[in-house]
TITORLUM-476538 format. One record per atom (N, C-alpha, C, O): x, y, z; residue in one letter. Coordinates in steps of 0.001 Angstrom, whole numbers, padded with zeros to 6 digits, always signed. Layout:
% TITORLUM-476538
XYZA
...
END
This chain:
% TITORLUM-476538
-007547-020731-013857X
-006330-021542-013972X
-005756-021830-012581X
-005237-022943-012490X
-005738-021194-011656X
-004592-020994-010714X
-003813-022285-010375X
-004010-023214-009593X
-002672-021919-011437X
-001269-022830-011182X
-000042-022286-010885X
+000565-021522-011636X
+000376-022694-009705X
+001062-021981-009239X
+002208-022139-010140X
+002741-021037-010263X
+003051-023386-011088X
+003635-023642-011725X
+003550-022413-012824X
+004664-022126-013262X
+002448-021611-013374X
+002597-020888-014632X
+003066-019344-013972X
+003347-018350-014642X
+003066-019451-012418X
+003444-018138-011942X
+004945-017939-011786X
+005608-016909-011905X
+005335-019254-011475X
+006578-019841-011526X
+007638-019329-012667X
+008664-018650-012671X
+006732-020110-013759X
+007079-020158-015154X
+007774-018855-015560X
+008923-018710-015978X
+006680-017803-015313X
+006792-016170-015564X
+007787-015388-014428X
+007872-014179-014210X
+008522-016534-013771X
+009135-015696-013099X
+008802-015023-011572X
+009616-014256-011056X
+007998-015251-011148X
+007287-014918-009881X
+007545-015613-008731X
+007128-016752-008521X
+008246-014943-007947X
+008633-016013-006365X
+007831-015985-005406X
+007752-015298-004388X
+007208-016854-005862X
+005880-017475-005114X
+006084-017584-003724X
+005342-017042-002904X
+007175-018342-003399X
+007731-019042-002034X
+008249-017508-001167X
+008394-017729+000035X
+008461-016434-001463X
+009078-015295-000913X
+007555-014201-000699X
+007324-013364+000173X
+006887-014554-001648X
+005509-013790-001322X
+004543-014453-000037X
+003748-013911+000731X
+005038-015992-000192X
+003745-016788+001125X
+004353-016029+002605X
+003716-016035+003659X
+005111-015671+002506X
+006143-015123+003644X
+005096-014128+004047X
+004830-014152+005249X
+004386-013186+003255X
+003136-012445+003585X
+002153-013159+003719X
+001832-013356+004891X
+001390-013748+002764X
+000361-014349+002405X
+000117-015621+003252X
-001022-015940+003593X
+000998-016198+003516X
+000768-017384+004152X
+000480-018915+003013X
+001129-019902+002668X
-000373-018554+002852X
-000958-019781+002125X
-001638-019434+001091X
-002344-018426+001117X
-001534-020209+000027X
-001681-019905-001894X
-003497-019131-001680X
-003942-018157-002288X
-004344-020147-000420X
-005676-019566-000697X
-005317-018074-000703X
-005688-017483-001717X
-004592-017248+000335X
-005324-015617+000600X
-004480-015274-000796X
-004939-014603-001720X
-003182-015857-000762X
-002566-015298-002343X
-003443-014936-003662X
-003401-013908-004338X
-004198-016016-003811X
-005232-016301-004933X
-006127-015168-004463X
-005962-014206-005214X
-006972-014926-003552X
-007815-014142-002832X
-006954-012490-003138X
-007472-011577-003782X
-006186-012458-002785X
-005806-010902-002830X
-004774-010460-004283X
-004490-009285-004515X
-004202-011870-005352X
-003439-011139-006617X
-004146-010213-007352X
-003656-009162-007766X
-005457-010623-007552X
-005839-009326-008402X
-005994-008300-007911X
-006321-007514-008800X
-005941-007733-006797X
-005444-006625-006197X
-004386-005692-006854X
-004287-004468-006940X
-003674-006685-007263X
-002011-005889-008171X
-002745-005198-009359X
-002288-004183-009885X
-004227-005959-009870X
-004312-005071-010971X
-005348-003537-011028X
-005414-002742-011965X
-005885-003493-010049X
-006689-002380-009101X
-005264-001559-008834X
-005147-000489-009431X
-004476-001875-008211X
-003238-000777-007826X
-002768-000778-009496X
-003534-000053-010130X
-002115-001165-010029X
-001459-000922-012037X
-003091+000193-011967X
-002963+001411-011844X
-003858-000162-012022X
-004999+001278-012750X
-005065+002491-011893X
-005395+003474-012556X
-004865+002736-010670X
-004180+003892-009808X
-002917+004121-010136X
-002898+005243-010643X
-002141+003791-010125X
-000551+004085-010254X
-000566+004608-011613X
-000886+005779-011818X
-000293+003945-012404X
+000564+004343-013853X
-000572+005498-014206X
-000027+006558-014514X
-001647+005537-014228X
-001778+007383-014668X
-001008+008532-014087X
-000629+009569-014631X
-000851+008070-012751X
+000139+008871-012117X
+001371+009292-012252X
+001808+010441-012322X
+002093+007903-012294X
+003183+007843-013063X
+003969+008630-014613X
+005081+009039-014944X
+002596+008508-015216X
+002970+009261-016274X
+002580+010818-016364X
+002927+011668-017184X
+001732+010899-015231X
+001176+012590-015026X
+002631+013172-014724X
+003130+014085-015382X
+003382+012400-013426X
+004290+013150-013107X
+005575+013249-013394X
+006359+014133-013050X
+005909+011570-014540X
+007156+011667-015142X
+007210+012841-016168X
+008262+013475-016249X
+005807+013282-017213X
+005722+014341-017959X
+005889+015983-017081X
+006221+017054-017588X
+005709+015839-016352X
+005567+017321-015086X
+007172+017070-014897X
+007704+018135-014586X
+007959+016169-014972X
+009401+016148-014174X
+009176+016442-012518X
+010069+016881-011794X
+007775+016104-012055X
+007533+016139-011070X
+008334+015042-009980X
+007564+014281-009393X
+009882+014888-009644X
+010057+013777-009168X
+009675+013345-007511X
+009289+012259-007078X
+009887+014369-006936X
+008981+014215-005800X
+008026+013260-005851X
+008246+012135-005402X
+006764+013629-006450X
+005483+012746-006393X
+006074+011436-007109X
+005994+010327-006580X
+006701+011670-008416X
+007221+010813-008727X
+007385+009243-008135X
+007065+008126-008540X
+007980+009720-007098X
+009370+008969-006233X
+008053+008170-005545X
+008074+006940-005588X
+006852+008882-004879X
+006013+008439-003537X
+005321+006949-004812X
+005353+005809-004351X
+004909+007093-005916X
+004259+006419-006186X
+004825+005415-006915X
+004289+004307-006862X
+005904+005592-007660X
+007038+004354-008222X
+007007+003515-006409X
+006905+002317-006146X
+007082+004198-005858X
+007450+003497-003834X
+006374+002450-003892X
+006487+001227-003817X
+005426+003112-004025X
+004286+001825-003759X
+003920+000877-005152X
+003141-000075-005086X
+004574+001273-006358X
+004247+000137-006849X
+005387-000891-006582X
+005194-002085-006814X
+006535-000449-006112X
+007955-001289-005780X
+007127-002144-004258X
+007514-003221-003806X
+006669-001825-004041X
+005840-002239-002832X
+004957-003871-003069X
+004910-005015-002618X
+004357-002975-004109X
+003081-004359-004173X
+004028-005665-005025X
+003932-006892-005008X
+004781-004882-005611X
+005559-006107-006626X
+006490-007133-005635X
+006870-008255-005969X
+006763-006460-004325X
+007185-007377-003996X
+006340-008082-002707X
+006687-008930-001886X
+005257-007451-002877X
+004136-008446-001585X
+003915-009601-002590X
+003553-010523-001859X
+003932-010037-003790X
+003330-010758-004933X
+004714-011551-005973X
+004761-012088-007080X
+005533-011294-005062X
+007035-012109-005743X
+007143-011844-007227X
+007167-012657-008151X
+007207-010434-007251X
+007310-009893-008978X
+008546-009219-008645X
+008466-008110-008118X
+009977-009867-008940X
+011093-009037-008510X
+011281-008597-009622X
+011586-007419-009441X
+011291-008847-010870X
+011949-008478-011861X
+011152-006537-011536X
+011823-005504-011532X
+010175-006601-011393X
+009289-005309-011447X
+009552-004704-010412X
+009322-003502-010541X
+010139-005133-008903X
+010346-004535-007631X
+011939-004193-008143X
+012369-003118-007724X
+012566-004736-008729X
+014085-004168-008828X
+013573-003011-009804X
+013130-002045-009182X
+013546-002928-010811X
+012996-001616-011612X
+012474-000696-011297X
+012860+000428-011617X
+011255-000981-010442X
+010780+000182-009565X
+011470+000937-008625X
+011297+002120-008334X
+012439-000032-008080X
+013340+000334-007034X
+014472+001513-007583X
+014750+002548-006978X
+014942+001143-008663X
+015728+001646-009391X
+015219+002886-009690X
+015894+003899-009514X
+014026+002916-010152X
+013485+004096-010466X
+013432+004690-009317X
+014124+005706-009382X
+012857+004539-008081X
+012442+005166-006801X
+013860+006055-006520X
+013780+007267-006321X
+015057+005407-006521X
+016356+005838-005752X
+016630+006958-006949X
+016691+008079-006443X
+016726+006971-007713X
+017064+007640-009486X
+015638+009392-009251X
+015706+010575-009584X
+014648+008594-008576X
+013434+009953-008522X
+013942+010705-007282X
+013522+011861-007247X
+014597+010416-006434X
+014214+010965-005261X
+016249+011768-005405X
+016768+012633-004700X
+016833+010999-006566X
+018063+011867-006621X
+017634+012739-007729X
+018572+013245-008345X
+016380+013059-008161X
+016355+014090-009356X
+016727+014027-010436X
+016670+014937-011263X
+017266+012694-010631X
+017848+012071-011908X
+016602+011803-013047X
+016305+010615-013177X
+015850+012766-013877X
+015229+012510-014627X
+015520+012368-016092X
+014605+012569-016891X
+016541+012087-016448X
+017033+011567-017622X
+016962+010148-017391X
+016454+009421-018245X
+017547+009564-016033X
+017302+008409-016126X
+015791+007601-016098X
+015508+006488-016542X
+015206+008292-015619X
+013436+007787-015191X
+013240+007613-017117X
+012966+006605-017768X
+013498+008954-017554X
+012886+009076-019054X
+013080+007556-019844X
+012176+006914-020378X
+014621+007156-019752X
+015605+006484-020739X
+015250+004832-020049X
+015631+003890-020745X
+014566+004513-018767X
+014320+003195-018771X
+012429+003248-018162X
+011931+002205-017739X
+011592+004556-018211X
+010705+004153-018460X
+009756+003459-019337X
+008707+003359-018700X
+009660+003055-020228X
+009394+001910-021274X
+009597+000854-020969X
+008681+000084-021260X
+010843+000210-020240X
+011462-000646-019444X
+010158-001260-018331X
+009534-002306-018510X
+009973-000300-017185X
+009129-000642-016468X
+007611-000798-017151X
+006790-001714-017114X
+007613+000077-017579X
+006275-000072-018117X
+005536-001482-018990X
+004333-001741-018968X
+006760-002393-019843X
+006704-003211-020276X
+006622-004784-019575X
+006126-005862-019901X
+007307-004321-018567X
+007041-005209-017022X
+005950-005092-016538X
+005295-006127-016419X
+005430-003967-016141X
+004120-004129-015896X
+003213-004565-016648X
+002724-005575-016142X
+002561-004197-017991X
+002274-004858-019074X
+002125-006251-019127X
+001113-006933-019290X
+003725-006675-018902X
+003760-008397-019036X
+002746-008947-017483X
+001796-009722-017597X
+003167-008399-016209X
+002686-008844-015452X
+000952-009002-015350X
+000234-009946-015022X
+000722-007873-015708X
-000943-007605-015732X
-001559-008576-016826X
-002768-008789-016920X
-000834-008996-017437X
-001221-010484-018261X
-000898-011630-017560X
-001595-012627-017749X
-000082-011670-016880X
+000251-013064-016105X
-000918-012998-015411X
-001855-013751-015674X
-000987-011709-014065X
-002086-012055-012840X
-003390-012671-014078X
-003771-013835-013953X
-003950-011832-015155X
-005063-011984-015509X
-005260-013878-015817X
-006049-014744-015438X
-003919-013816-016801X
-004065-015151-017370X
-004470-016217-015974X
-005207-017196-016096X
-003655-015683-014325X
-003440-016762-013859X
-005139-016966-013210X
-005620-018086-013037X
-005741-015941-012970X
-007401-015839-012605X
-008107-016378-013680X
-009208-016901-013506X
-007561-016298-014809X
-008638-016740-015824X
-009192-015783-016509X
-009999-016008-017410X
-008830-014655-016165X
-009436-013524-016781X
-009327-013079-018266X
-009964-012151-018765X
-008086-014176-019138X
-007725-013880-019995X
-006958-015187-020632X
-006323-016007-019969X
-007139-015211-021993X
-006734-016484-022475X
-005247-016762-022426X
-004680-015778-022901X
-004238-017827-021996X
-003100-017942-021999X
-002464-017796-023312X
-002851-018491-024252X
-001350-016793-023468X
-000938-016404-024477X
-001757-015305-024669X
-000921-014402-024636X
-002786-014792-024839X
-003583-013293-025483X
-002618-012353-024861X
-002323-012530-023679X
-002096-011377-025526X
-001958-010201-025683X
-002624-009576-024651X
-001988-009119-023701X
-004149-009476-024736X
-004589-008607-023979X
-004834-007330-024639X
-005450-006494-023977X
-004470-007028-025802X
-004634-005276-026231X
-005604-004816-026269X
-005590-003660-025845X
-007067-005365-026779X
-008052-005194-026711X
-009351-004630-025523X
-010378-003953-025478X
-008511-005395-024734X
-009013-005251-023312X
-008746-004731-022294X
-009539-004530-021374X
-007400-004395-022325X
-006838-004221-020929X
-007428-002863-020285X
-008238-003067-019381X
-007194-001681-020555X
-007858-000891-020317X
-009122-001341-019616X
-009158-001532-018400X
-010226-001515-020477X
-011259-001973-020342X
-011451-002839-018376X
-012287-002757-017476X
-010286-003493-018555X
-010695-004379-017546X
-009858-003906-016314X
-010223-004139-015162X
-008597-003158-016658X
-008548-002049-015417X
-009262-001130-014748X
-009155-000677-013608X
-009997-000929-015620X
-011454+000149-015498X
-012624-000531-014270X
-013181-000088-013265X
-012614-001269-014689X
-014114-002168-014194X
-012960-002865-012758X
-013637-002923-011732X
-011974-003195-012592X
-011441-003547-011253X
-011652-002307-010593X
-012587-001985-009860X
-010394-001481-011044X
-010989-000086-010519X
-012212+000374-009643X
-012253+000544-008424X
-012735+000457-010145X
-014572+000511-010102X
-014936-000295-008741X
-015519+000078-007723X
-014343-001605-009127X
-014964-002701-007845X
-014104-002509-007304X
-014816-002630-006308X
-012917-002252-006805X
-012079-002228-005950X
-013222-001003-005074X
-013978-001441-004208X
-013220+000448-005409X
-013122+001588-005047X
-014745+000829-004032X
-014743+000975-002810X
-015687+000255-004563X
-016856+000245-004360X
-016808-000634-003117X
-017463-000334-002119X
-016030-001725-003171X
-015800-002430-002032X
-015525-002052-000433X
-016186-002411+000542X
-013952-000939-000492X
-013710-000324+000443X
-014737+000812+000651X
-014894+001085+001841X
-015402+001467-000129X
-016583+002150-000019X
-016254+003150+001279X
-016937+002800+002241X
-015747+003829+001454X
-014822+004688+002309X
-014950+006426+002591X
-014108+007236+002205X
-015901+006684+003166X
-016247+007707+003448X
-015436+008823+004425X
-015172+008650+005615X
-015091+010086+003561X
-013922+011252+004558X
-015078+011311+005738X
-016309+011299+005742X
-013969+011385+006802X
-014829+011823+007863X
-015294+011073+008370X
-015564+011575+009461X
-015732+009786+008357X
-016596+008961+008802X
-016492+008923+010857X
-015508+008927+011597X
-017508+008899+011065X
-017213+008859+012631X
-017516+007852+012907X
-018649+007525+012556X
-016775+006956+013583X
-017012+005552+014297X
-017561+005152+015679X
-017358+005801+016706X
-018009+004441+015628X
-018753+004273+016900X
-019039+002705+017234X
-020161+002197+017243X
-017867+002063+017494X
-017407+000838+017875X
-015322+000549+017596X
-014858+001021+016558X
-014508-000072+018413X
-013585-000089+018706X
-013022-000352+016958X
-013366-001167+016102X
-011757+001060+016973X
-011637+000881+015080X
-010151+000908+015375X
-009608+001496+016311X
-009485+000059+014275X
-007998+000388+013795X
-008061+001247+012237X
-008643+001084+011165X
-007501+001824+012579X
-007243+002975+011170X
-006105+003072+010185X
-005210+003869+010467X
-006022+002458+009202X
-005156+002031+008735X
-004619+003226+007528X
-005228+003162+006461X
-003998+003836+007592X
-004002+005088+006400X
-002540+004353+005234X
-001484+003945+005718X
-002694+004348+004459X
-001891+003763+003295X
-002011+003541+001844X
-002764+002650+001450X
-001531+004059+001242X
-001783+004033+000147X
-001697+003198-001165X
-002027+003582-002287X
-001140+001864-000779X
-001222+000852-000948X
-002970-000234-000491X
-003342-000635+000611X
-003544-000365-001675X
-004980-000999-001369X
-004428-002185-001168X
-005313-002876-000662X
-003359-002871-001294X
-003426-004065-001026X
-003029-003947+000730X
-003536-004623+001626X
-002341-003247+000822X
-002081-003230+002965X
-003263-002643+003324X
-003080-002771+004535X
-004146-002195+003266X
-004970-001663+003244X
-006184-003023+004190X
-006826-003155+005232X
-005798-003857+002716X
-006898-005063+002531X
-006791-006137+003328X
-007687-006709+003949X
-005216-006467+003254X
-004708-007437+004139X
-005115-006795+005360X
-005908-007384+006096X
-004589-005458+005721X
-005109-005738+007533X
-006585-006227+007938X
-007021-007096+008693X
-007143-005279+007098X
-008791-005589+007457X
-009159-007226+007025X
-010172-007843+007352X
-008412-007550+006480X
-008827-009050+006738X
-007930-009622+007930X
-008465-010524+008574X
-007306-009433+008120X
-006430-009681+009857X
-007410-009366+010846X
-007616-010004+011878X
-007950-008423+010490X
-008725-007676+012055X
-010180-007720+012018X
-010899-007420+012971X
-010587-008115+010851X
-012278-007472+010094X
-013125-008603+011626X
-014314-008530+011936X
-012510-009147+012025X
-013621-010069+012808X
-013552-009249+014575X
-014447-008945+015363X
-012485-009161+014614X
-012511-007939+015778X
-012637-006801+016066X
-013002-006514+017206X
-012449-006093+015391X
-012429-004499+014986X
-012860-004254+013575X
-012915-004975+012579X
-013141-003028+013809X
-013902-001954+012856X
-012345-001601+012554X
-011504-001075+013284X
-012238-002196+010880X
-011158-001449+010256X
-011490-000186+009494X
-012439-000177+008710X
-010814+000774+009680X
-011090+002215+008904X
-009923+002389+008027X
-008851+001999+008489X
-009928+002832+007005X
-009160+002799+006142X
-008950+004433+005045X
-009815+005107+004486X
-007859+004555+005084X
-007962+005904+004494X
-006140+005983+003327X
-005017+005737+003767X
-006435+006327+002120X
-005269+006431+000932X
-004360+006836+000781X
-003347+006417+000219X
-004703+008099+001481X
-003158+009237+001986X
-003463+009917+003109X
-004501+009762+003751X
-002573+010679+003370X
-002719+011577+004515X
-004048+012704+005027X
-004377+013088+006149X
-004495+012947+003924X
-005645+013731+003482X
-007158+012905+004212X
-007885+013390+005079X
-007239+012160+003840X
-008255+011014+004459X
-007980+010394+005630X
-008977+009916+006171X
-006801+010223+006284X
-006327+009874+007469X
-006599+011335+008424X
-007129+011188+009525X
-006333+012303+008100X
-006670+013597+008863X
-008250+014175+008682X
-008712+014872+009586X
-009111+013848+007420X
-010239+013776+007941X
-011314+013069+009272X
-012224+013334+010057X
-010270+011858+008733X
-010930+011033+009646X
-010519+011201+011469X
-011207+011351+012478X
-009675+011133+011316X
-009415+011512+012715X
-009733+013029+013448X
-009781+013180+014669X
-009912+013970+012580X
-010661+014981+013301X
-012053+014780+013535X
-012768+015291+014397X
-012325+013968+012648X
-013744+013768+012566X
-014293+012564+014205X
-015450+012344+014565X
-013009+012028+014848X
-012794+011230+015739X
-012381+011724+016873X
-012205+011133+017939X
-012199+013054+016562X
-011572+013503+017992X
-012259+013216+019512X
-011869+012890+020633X
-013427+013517+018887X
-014459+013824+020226X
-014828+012561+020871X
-015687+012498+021750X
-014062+011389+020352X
-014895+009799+021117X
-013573+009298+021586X
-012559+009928+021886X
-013799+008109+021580X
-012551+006487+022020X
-012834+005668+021167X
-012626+004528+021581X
-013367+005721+019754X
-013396+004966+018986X
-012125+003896+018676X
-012104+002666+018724X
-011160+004796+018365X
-009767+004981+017374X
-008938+003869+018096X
-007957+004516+018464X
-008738+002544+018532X
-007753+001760+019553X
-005997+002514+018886X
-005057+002934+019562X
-006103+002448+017711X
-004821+002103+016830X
-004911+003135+015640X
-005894+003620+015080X
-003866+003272+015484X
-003478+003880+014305X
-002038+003262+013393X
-000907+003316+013876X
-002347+002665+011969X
-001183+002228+011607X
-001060+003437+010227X
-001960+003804+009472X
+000330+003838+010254X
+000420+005266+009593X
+001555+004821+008294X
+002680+004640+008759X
+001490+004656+007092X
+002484+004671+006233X
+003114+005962+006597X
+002763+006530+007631X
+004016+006461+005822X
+004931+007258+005706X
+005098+008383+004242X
+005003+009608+004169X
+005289+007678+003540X
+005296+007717+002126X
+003952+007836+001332X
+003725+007045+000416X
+003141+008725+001641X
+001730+008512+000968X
+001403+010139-000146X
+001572+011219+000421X
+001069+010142-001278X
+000631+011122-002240X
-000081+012012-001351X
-000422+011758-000196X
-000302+013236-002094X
-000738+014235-001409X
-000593+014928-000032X
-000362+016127+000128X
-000731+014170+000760X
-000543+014209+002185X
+000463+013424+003134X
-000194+012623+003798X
+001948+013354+003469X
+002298+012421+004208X
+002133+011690+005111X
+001029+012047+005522X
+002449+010915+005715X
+002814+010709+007019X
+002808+011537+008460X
+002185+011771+009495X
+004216+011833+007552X
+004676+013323+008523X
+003980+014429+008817X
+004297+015204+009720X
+003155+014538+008192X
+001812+015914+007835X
+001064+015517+009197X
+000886+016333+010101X
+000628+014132+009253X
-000471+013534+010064X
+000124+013677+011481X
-000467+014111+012470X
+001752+013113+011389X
+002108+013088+012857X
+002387+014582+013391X
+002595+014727+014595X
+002395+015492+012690X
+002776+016864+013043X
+001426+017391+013608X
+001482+018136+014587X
-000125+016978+012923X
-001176+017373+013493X
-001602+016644+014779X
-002368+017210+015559X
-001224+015649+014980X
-001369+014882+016056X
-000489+015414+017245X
-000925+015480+018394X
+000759+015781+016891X
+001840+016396+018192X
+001013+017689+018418X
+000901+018137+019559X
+000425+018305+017341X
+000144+019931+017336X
-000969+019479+018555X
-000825+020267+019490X
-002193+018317+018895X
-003192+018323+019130X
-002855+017523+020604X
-003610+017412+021570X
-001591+017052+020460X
-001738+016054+021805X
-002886+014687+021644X
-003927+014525+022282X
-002340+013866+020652X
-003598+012964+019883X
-002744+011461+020169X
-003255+010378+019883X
-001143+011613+020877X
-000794+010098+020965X
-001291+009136+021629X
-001480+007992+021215X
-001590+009686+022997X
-002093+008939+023684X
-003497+008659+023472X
-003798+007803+024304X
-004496+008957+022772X
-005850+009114+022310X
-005786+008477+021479X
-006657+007610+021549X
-005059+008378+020452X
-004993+007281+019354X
-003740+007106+018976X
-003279+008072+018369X
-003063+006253+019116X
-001456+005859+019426X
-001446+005730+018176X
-002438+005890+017465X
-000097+005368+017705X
+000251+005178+016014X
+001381+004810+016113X
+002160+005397+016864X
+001688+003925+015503X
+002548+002843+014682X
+002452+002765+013082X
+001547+002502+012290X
+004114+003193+012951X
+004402+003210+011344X
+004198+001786+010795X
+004146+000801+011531X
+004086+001740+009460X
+004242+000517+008723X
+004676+001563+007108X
+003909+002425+006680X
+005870+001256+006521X
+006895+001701+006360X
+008102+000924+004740X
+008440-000241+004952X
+008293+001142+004243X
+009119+000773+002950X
+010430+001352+003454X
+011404+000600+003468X
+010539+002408+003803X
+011675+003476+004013X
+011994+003188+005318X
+011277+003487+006273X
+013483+002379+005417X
+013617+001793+006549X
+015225+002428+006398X
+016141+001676+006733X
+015545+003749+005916X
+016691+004676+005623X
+016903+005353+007443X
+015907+005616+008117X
+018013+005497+007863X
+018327+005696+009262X
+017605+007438+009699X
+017253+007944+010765X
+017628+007786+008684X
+016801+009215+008685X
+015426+009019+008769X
+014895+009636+009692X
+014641+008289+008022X
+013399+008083+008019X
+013086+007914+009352X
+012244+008586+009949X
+013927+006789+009954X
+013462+006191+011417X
+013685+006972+012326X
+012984+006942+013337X
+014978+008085+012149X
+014965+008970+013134X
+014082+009884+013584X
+013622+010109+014703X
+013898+010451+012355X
+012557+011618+012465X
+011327+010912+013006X
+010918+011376+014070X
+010668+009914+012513X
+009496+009114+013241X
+009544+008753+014642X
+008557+008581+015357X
+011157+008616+015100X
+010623+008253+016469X
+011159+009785+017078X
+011759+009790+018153X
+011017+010535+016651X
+011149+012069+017311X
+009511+012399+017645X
+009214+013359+018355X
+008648+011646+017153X
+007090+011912+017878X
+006803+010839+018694X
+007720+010068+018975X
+005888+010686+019048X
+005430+009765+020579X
+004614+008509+019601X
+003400+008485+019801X
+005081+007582+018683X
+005000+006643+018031X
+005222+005328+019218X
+005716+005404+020343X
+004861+004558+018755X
+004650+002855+019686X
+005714+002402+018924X
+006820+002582+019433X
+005679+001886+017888X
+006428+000724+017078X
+006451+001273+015747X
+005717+002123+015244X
+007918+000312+015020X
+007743+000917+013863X
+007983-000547+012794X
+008959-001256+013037X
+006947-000965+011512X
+007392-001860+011150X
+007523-001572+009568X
+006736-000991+008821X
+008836-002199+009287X
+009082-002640+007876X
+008349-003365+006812X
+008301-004595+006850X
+007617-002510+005606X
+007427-003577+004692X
+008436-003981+004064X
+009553-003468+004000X
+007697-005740+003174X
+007057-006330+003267X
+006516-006989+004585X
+007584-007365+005066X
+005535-007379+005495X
+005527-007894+006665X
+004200-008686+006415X
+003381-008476+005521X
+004159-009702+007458X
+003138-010529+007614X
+002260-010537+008784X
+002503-009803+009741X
+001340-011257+008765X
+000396-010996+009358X
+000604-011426+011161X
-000213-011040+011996X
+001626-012132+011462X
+002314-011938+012789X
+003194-010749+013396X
+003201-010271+014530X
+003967-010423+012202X
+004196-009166+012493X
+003014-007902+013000X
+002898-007549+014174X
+002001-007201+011576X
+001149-006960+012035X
+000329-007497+013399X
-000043-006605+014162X
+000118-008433+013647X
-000601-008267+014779X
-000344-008013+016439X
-001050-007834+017431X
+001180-008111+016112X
+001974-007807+016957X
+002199-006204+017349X
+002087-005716+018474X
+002411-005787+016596X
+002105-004093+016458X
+001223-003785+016934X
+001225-003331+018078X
+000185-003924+016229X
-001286-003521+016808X
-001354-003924+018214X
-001400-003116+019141X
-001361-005314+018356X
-001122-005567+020395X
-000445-004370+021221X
-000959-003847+022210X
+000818-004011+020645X
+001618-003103+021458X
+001281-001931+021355X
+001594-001149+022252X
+000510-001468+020166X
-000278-000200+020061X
-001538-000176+020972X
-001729+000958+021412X
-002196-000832+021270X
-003485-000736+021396X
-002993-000843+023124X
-003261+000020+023960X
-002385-001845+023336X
-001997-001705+024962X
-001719-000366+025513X
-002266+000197+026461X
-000775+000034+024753X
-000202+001455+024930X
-001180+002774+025469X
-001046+003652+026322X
-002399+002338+024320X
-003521+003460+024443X
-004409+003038+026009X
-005079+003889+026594X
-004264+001605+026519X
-004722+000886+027438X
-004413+001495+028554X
-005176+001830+029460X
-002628+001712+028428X
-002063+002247+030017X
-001936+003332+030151X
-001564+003756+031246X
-002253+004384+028856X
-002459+005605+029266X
-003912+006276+029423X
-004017+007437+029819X
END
């Protein structure tokens, strides 16, 4: 199908997403992405709304409030949002009493992206399938980035650790023609990899979410101060949590730059310039 009019239709601010995307081609190129992240997320989601786990909670409602709004899905970025601020105050009566809420948003959306690819007949439901076809993105998503712990590089790499596959994707298509993008989900895979890097000059850059499952941010920059690793592989946040605390603590380590999502691909490349120089003059 891809009409931008039926994205419209459903509510989707198209014109606030090109602000990333640029132009409808990479849009078209990277929406089904949203439905690879919906089949990571919401198992989670519900692992840890049942645990009253709000902590984890909080990290992963973050990144789906994230992608909804790289893809002009506000109705779903305000909800998520709502939820995010509500998880991280421990308020789990409220998560309980409007999860159904979100969940039904998502639902609707994962029929829009499909309908708007074609993946699914306009108007279908979808019940039959959906599963099914989260499964098999899934699958190809994971197979694509094909992403090995540890991997040691051996040509000039930016390392992108985030847990968001769609920032993930976008950089390496920003950079895939110049650099060896490395890519890692949470903190856990970002610290494999870079020990696994210690011993070269592979590494130009490091772009570090903050907010990532299992492993933070903060985890990574604490092993890096422990190791004396800034100047060896510099790092620059890229970031949702743009709270005066967040920013304080981050620039309490030897960080380059720090950027705000949603951002575009001038932004990004701007970062990376000032990162990679950085590692240049020291």
């Amino acid at each position: 199908m891809l009409n931008v009019d039926f994205l419209k239709e459903n509510g989707v601010d198209v014109d606030k997403s090109l602000e990333l995307f640029g132009d409808m081609q990479t849009y078209n190129d990277t929406v089904g992405e949203f439905l690879l992240g919906v089949s990571q997320k919401i198992p989670k989601l519900e692992e840890y709304k049942n645990a009253k786990d709000m902590n984890n909670y909080a990290i992963y409602v973050h990144s789906l409030k994230s992608d909804a709004r790289y893809f002009g899905f506000t109705k779903l970025a305000e909800l998520a949002y709502n939820q995010e601020m509500k998880s991280k105050a421990g308020d789990v009566y409220y998560i309980y009493d409007t999860y159904d809420e979100l969940m039904s948003e998502v639902d609707r959306l994962t029929h829009v992206v499909k309908q708007y690819l074609g993946k699914e007949a306009v108007g279908s439901d979808g019940e039959d399938n959906t599963n099914e076809s989260l499964e098999k993105t899934e699958l190809l998503g994971e197979k694509a980035e094909d992403v090995s712990l540890g991997e040691v590089y051996n040509e000039p790499t930016i390392l992108v650790a985030d847990d968001s596959n769609i920032v993930r994707n976008f950089v390496s298509r920003i950079f895939s023609d110049t650099y060896k993008v490395g890519v890692a989900k949470d903190g856990k895979e970002a610290l494999d990899i870079i020990k696994a890097n210690q011993g070269n000059d592979s590494i130009k850059a490091i772009l570090l979410d903050l907010n990532m499952p299992e492993v933070d941010g903060f985890a990574v920059l604490d092993y890096m101060k422990k190791n004396k690793l800034f100047t060896k592989m510099p790092v620059s946040i890229i970031s949702g949590d743009s709270s005066k605390e967040t920013i304080d603590k981050a620039f309490t380590y030897q960080i380059v730059d720090m950027i705000k999502k949603p951002f575009n691909d001038i932004d990004i490349k701007r970062v990376v310039e000032r990162t990679i120089y950085f590692k240049e003059m020291n």
